[in-house]
DSSP file (Angstrom, degrees, kcal/mol; ACC not computed):
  #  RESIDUE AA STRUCTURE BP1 BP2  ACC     N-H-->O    O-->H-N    N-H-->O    O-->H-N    TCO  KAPPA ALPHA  PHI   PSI    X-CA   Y-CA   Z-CA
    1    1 A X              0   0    0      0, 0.0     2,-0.6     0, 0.0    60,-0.0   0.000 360.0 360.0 360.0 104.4  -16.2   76.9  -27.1
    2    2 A X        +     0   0    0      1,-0.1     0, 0.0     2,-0.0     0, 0.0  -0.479 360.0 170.0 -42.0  93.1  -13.5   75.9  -24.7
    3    3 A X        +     0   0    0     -2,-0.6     2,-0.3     2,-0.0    -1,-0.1   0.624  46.6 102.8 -92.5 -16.0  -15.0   73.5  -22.4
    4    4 A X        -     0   0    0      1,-0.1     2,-0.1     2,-0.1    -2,-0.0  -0.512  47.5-178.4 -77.2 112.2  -11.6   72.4  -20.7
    5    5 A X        +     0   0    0     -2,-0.3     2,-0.6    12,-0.0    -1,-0.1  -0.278  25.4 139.5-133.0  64.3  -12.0   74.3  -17.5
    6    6 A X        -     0   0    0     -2,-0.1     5,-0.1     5,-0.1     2,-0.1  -0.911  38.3-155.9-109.9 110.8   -8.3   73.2  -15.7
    7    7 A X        -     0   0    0     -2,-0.6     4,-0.1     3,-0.2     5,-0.0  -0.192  17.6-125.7 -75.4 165.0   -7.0   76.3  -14.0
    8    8 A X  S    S+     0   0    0      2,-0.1    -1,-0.1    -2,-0.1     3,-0.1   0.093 106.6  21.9-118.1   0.7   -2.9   76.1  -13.6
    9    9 A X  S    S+     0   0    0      1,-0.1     2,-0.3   118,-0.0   117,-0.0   0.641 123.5  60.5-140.5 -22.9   -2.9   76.8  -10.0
   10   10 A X        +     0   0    0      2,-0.0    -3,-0.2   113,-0.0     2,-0.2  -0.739  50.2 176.5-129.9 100.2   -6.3   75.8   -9.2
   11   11 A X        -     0   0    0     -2,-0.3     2,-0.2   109,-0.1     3,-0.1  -0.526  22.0-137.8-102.0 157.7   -8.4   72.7   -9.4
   12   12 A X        -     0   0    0      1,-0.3   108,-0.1    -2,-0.2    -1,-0.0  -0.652  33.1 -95.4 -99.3 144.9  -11.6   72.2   -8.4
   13   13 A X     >  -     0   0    0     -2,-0.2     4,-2.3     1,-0.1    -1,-0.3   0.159  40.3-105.2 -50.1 163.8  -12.7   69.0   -6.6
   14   14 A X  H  > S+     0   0    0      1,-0.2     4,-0.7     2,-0.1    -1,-0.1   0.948 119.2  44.7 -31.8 -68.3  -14.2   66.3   -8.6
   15   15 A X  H  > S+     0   0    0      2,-0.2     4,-2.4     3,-0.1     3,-0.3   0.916 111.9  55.2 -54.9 -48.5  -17.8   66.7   -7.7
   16   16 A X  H >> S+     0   0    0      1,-0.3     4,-2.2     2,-0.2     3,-0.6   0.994 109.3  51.3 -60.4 -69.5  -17.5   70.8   -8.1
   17   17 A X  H 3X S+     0   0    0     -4,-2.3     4,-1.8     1,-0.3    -1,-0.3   0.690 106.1  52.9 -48.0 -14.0  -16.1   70.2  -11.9
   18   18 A X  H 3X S+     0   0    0     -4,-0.7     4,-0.5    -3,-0.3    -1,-0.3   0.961 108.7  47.2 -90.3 -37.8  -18.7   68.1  -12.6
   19   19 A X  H << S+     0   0    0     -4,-2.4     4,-0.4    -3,-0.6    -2,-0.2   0.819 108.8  56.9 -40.1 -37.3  -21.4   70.7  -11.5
   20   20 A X  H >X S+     0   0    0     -4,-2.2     4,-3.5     1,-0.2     3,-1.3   0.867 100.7  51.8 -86.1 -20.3  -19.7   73.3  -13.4
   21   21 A X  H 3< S+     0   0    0     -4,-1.8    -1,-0.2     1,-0.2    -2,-0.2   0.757 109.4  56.9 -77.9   5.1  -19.8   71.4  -17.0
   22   22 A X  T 3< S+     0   0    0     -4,-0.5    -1,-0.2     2,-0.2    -2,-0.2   0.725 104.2  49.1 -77.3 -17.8  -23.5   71.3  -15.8
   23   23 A X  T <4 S+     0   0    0     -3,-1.3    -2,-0.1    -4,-0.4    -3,-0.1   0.723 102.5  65.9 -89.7 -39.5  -23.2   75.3  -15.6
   24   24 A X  S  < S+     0   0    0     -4,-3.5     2,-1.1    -5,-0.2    -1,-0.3   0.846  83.5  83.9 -57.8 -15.6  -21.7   75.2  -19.1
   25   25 A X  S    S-     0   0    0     -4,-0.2    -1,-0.1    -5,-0.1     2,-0.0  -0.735  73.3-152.5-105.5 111.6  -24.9   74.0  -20.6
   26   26 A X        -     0   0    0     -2,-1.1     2,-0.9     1,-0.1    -1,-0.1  -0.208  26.7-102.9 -61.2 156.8  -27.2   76.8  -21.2
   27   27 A X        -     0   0    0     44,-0.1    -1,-0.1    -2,-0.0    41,-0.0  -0.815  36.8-111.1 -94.6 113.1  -30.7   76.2  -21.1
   28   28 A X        -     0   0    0     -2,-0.9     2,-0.3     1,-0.1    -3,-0.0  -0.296  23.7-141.0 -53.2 126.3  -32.3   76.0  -24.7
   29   29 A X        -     0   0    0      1,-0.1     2,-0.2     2,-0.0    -1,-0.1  -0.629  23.9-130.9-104.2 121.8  -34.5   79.0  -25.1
   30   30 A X        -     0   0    0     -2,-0.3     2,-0.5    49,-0.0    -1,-0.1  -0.553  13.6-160.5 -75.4 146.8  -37.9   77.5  -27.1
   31   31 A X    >   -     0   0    0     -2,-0.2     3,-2.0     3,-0.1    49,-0.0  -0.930   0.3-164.7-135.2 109.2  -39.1   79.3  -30.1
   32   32 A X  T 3  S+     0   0    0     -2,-0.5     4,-0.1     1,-0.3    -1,-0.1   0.394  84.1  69.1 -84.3  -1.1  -42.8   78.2  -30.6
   33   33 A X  T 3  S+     0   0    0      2,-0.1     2,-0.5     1,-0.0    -1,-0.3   0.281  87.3  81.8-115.2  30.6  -42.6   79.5  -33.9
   34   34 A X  S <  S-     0   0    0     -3,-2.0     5,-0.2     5,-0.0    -3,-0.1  -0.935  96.3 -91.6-121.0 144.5  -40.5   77.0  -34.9
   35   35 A X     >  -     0   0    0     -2,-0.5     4,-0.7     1,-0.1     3,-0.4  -0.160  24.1-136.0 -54.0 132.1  -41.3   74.0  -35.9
   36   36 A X  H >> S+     0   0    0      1,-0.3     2,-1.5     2,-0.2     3,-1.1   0.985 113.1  47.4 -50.5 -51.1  -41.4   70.5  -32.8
   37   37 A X  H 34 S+     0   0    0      1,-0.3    -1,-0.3     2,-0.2    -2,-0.1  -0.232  94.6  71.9 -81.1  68.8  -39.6   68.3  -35.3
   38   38 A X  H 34 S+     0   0    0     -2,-1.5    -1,-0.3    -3,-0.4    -2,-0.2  -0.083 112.1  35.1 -87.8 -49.3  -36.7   71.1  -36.2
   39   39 A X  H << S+     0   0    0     -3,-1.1    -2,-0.2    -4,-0.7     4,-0.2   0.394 101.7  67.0-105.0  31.5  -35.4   70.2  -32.4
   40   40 A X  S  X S+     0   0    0     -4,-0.8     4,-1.5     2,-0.1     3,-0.4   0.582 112.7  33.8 -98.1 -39.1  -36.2   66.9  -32.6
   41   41 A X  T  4 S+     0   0    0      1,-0.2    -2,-0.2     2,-0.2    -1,-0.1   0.071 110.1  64.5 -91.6  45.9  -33.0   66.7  -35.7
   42   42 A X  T  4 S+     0   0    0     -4,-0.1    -1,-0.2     2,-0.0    -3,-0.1   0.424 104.6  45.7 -84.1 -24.4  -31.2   69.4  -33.8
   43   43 A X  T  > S+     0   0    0     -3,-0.4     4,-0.9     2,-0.2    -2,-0.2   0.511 102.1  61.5 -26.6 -39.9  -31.0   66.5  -31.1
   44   44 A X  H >X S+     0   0    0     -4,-1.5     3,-0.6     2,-0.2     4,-0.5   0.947 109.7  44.9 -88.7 -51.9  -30.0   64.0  -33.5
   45   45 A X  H 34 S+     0   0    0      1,-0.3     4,-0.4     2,-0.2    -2,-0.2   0.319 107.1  56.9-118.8  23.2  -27.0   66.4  -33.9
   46   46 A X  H 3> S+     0   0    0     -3,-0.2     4,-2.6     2,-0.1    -1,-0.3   0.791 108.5  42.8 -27.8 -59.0  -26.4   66.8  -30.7
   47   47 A X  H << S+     0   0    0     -4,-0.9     4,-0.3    -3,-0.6    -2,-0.2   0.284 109.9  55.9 -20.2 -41.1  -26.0   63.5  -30.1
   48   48 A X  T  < S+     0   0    0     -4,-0.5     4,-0.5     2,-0.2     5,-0.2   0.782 107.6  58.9 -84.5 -50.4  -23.9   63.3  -33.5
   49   49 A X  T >> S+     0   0    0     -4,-0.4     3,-2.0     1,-0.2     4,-1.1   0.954 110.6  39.2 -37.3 -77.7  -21.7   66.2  -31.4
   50   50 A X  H 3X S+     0   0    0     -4,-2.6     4,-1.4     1,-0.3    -1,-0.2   0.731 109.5  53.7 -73.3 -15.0  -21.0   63.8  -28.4
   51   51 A X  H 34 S+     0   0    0     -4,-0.3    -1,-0.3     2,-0.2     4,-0.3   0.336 112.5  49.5 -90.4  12.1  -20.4   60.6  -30.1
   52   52 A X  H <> S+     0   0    0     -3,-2.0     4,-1.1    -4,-0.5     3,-0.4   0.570 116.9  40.4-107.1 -85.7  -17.7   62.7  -32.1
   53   53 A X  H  <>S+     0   0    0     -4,-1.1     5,-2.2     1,-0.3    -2,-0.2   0.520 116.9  46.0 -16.4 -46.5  -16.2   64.2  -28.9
   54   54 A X  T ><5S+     0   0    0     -4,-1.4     3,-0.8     3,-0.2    -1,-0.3   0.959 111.2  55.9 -88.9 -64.0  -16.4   61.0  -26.9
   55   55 A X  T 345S+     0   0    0     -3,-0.4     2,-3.6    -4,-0.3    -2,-0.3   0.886 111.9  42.2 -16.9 -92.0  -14.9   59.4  -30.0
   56   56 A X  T 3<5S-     0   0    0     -4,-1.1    -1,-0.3     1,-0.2    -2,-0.1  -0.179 116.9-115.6 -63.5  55.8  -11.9   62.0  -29.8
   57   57 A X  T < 5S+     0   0    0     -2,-3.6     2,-0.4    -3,-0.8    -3,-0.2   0.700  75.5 134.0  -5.1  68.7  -11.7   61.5  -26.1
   58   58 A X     >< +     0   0    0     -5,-2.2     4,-1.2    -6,-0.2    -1,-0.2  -0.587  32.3 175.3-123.3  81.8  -12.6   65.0  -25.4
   59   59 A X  H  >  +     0   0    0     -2,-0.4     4,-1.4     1,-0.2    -1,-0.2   0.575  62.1  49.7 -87.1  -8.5  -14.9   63.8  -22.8
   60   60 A X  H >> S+     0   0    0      2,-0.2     3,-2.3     3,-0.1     4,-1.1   0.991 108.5  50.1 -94.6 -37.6  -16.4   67.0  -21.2
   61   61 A X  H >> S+     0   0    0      1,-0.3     3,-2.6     2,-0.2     4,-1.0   0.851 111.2  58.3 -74.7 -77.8  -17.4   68.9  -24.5
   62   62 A X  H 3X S+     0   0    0     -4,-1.2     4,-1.5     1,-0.3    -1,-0.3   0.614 112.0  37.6 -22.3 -44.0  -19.1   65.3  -25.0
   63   63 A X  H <X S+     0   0    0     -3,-2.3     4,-2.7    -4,-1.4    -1,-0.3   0.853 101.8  63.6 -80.5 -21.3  -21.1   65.7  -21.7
   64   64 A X  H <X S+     0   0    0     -3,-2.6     4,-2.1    -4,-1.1     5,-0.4   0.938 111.0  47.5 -64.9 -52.8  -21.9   69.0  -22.0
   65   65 A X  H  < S+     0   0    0     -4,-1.0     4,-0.5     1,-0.3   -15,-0.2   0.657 115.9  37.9 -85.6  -6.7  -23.9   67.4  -25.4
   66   66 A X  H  X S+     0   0    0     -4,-1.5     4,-1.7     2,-0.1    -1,-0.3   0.759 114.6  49.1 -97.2 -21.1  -25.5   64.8  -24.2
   67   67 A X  H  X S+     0   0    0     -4,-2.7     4,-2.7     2,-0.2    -2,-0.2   0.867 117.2  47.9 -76.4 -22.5  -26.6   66.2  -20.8
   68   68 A X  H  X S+     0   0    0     -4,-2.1     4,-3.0    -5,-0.3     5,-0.3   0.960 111.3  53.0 -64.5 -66.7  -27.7   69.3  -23.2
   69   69 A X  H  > S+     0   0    0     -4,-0.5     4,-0.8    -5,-0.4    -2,-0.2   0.838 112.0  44.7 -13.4 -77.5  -29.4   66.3  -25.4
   70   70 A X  H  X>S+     0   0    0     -4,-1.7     4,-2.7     2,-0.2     5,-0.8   0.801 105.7  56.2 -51.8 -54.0  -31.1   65.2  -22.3
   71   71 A X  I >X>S+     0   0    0     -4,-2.7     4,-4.3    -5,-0.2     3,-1.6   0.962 111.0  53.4 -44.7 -60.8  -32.4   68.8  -20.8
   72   72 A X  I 3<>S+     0   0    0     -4,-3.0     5,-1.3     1,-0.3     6,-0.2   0.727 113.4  33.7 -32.2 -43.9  -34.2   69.2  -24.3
   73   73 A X  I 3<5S+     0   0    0     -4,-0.8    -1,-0.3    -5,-0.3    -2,-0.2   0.600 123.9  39.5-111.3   1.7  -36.0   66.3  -24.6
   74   74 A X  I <<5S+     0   0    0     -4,-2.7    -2,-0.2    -3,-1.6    -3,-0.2   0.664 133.8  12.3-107.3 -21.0  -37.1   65.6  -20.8
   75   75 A X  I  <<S+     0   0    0     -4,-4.3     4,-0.3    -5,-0.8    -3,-0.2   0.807 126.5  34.7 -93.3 -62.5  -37.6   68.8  -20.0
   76   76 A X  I   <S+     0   0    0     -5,-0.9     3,-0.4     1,-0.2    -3,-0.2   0.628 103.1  71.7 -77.0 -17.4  -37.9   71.8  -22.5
   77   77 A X  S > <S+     0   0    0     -5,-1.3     3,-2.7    -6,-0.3     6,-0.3   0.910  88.8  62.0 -64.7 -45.9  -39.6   69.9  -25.4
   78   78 A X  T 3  S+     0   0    0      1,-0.3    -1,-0.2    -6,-0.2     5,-0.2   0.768  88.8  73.7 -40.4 -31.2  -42.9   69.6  -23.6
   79   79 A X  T 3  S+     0   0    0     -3,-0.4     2,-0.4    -4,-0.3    -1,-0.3   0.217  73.6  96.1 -83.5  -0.5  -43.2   73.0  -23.5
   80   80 A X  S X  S-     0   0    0     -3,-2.7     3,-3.3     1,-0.1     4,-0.3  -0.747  75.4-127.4-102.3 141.4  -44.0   73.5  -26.9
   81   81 A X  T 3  S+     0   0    0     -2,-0.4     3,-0.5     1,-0.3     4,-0.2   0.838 104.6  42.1 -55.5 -28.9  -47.7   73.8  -28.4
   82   82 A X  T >> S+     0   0    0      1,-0.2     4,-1.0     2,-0.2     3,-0.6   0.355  79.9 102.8-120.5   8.7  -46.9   70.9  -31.1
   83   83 A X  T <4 S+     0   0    0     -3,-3.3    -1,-0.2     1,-0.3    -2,-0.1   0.684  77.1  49.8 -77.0   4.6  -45.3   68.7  -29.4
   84   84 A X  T 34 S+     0   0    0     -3,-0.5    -1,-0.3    -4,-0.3    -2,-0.2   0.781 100.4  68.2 -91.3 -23.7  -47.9   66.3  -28.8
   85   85 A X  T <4 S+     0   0    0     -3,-0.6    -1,-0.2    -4,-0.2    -2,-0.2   0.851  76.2 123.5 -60.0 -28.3  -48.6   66.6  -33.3
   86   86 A X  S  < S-     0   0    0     -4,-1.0     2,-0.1     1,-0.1   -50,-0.0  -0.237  79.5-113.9 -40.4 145.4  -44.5   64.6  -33.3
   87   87 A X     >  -     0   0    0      1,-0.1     4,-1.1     4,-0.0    -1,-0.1  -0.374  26.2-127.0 -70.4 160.2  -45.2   61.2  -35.5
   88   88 A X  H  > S+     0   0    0      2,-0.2     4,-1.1     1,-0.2    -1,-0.1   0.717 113.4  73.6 -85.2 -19.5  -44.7   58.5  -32.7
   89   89 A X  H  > S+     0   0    0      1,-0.2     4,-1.1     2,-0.2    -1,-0.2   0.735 105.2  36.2 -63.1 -23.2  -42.5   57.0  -34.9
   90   90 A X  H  > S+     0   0    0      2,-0.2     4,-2.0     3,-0.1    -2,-0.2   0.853 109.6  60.5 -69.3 -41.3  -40.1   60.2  -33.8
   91   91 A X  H  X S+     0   0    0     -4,-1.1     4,-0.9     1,-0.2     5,-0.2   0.696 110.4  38.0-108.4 -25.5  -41.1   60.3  -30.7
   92   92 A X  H  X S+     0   0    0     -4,-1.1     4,-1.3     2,-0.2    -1,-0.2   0.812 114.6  52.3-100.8 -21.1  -39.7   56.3  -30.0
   93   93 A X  H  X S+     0   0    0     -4,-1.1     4,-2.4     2,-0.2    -2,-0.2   0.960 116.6  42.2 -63.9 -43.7  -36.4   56.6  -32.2
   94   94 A X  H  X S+     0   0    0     -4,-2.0     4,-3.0     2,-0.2     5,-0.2   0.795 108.7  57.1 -94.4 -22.7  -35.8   59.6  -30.1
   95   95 A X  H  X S+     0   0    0     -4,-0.9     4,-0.7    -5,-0.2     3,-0.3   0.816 115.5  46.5 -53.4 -98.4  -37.1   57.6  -26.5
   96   96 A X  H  X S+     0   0    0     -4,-1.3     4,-2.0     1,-0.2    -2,-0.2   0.630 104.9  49.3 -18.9 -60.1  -34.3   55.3  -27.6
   97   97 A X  H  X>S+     0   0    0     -4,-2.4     4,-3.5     2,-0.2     5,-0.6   0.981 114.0  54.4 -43.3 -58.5  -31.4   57.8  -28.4
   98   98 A X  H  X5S+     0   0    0     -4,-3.0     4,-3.7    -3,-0.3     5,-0.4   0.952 109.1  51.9 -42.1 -56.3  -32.4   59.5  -24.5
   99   99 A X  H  X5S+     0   0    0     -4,-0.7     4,-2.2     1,-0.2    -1,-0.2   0.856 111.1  36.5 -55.5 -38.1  -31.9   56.3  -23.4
  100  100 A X  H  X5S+     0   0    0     -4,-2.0     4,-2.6     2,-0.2    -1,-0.2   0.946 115.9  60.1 -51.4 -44.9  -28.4   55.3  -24.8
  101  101 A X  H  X>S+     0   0    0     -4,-3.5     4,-3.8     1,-0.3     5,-0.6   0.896  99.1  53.9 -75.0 -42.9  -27.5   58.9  -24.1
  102  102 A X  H  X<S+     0   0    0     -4,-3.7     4,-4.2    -5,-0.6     5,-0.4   0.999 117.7  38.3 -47.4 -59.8  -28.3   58.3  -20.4
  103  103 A X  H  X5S+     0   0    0     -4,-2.2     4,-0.9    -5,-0.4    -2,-0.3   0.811 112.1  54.2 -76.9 -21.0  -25.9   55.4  -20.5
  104  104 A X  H  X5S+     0   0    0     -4,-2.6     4,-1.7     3,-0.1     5,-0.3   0.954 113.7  46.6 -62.1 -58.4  -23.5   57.0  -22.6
  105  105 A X  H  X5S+     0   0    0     -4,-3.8     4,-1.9     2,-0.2     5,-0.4   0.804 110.8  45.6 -49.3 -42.0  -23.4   59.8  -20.1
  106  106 A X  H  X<S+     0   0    0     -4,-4.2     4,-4.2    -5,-0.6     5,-0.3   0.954 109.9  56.1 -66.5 -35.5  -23.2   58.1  -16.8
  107  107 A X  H  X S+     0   0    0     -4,-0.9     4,-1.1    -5,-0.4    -2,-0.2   0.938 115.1  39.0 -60.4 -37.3  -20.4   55.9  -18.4
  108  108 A X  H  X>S+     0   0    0     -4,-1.7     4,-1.5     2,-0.2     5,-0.5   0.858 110.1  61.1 -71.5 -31.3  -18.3   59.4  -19.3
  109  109 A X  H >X5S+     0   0    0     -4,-1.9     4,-3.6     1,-0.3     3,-1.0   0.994 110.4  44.7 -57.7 -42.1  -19.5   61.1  -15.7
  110  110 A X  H 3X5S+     0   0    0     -4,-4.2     4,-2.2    -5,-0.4    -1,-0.3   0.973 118.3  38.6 -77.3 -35.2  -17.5   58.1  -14.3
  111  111 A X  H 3X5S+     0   0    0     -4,-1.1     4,-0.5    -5,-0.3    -1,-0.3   0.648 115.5  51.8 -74.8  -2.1  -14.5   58.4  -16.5
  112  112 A X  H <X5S+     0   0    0     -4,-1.5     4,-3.6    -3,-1.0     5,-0.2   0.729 107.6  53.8-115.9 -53.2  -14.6   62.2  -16.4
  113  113 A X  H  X<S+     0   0    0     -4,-3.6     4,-1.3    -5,-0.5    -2,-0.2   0.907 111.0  52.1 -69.6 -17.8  -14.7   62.1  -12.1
  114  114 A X  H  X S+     0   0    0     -4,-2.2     4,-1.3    -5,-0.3    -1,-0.3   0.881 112.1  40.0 -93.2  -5.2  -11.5   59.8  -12.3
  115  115 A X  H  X S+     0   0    0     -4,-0.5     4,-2.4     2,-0.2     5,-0.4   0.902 116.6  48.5 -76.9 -29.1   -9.7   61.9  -14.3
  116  116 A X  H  X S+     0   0    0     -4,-3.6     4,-1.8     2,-0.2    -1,-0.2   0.797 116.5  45.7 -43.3 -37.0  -11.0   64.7  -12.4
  117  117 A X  H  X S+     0   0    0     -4,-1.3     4,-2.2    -5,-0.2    -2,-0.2   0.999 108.5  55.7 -83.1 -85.5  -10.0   62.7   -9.3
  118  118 A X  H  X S+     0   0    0     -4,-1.3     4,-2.8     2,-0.3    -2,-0.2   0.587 116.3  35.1 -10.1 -68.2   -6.6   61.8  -10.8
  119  119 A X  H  X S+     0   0    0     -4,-2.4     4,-4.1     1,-0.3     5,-0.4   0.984 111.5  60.2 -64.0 -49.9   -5.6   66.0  -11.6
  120  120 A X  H  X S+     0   0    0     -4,-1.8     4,-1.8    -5,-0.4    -2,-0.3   0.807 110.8  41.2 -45.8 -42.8   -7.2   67.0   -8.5
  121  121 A X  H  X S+     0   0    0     -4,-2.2     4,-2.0     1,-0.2    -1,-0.2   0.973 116.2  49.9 -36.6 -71.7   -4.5   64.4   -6.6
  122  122 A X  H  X S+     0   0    0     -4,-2.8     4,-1.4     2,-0.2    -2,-0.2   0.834 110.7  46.5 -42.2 -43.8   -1.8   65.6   -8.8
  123  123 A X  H >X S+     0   0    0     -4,-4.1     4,-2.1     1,-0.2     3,-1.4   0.980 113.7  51.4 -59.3 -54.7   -2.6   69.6   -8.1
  124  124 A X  H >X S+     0   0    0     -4,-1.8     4,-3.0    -5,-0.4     3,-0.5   0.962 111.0  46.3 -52.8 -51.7   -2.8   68.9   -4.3
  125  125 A X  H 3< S+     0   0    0     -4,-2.0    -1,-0.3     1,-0.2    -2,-0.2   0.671 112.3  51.9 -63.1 -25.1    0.5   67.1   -4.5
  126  126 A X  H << S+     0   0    0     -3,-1.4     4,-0.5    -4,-1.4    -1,-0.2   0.719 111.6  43.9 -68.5 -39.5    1.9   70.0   -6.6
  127  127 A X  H XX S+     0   0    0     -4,-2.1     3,-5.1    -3,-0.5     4,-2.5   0.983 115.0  50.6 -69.0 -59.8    0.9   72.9   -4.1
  128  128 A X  H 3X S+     0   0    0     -4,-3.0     4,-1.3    -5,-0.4    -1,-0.2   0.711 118.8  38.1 -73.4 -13.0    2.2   70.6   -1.2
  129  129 A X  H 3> S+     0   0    0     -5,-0.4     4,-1.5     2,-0.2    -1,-0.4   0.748 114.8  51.6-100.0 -26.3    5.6   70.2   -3.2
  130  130 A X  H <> S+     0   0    0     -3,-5.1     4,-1.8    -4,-0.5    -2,-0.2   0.946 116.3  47.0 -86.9 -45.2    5.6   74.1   -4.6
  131  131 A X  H  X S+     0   0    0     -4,-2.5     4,-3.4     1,-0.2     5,-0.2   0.894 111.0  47.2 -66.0 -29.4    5.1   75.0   -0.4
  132  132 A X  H  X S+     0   0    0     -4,-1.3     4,-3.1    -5,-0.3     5,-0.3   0.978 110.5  53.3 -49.8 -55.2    7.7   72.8    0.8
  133  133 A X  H >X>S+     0   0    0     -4,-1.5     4,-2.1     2,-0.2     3,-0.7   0.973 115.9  40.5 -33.6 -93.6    9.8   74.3   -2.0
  134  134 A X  H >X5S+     0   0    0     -4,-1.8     3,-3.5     1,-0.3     4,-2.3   0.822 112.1  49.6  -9.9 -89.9    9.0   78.0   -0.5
  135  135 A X  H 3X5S+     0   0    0     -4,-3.4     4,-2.0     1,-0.3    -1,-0.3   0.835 109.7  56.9 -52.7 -38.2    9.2   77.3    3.0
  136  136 A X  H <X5S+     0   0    0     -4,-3.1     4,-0.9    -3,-0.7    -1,-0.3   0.577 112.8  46.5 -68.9 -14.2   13.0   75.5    2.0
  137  137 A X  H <X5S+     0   0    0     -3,-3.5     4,-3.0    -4,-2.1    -1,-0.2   0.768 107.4  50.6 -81.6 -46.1   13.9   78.9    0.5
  138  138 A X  H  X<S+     0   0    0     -4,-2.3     4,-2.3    -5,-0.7    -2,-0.2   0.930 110.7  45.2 -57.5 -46.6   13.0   80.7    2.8
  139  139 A X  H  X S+     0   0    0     -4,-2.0     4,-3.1    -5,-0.3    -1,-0.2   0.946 113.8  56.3 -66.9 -42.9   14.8   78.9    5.5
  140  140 A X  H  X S+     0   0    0     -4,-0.9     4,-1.4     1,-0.3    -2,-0.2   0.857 111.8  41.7 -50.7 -43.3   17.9   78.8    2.9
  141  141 A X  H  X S+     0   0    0     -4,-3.0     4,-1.3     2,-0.2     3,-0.4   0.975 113.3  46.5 -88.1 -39.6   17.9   82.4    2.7
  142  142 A X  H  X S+     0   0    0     -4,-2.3     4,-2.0     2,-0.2     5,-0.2   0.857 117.4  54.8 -62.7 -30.2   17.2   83.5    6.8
  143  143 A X  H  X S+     0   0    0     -4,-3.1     4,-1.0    -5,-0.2    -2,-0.2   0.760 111.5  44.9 -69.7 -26.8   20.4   80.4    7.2
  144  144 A X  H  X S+     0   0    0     -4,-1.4     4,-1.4    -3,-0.4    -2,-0.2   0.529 116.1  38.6 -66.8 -42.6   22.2   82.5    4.9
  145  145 A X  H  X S+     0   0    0     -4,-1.3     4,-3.1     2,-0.2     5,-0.2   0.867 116.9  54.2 -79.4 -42.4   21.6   86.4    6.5
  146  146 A X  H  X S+     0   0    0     -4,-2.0     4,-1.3    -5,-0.3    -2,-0.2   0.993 112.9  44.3 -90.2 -38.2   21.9   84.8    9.9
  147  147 A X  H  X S+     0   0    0     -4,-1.0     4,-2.9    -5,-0.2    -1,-0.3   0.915 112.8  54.9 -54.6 -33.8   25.4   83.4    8.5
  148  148 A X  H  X S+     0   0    0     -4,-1.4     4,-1.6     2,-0.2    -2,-0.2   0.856 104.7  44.0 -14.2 -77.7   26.1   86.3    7.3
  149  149 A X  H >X S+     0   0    0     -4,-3.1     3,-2.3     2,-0.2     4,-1.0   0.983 107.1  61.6 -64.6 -78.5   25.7   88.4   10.0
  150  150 A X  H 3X S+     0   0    0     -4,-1.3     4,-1.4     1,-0.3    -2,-0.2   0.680 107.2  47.0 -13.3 -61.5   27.6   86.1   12.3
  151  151 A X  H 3< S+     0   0    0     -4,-2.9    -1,-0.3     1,-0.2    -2,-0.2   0.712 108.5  49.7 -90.9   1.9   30.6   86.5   10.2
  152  152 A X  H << S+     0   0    0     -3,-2.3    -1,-0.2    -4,-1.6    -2,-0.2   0.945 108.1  56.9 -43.5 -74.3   30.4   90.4    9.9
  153  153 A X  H  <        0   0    0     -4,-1.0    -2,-0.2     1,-0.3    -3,-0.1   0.780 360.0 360.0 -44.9 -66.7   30.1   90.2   14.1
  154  154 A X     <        0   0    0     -4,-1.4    -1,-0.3    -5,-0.1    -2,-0.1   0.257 360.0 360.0 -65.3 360.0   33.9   88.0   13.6
């Protein structure tokens, strides 16, 4: 899954892109006939997912799996009949992981909105350079008919 979501003529603010790798993350569908501790190590390798990604600076696939991380286990786990049966000894390694993952995540959200910030500059600076270009053709070519015609008229 292509997470890299940089258009070639059009970038999105900062803020927007970061809402839309929020969009990328589907919501985990519960299956109550599967066992609590099966998505407590599907978590674990989330979690293995974004520290590999982050590793290989591919920093939105990396938020996309920890904010995914995050939905699961502060929201959508609860929702399951068994979850309250998890040994507690799960239930505090995986308190622990949320937490890093929180700080792992803000620390990419911030590196991820200045590069976001960074293209978004560049693009703007690209349009404003492609229209100048344009409008300088344009002029080139009506300075050119209207010479043109002059020297027909002579």
């Amino acid at each position: 899954m292509n997470y890299n979501i940089i258009n070639t003529t059009h970038v999105e603010p900062p803020e927007k892109r970061i809402g839309t790798l929020l969009l990328l993350n589907p919501k985990i569908e519960l299956n109550i006939n599967m066992a609590v501790i099966k998505y407590y190590h599907f978590g674990r390798q989330l979690i293995n997912m974004a520290k590999v990604n982050a590793k290989e600076n591919d920093l939105e696939k990396a938020y996309v799996y920890y904010t995914r991380f995050m939905t699961l286990f502060l929201e959508t786990i609860k929702e399951h009949p068994d979850y309250k049966n998890v040994p507690i000894e799960e239930r505090n390694l995986n308190y622990r992981a949320l937490r890093k993952a929180f700080l792992n995540t803000e620390n990419i959200k911030t590196k991820l909105l200045k590069q976001f910030r960074t293209q978004y500059k560049l693009r703007q600076e690209q349009n404003k350079n492609h229209q100048t270009n344009v409008e300088q053709e344009h002029y080139n070519s009506v300075q050119s008919s209207s010479n043109n015609c002059s020297s027909q008229l002579n």
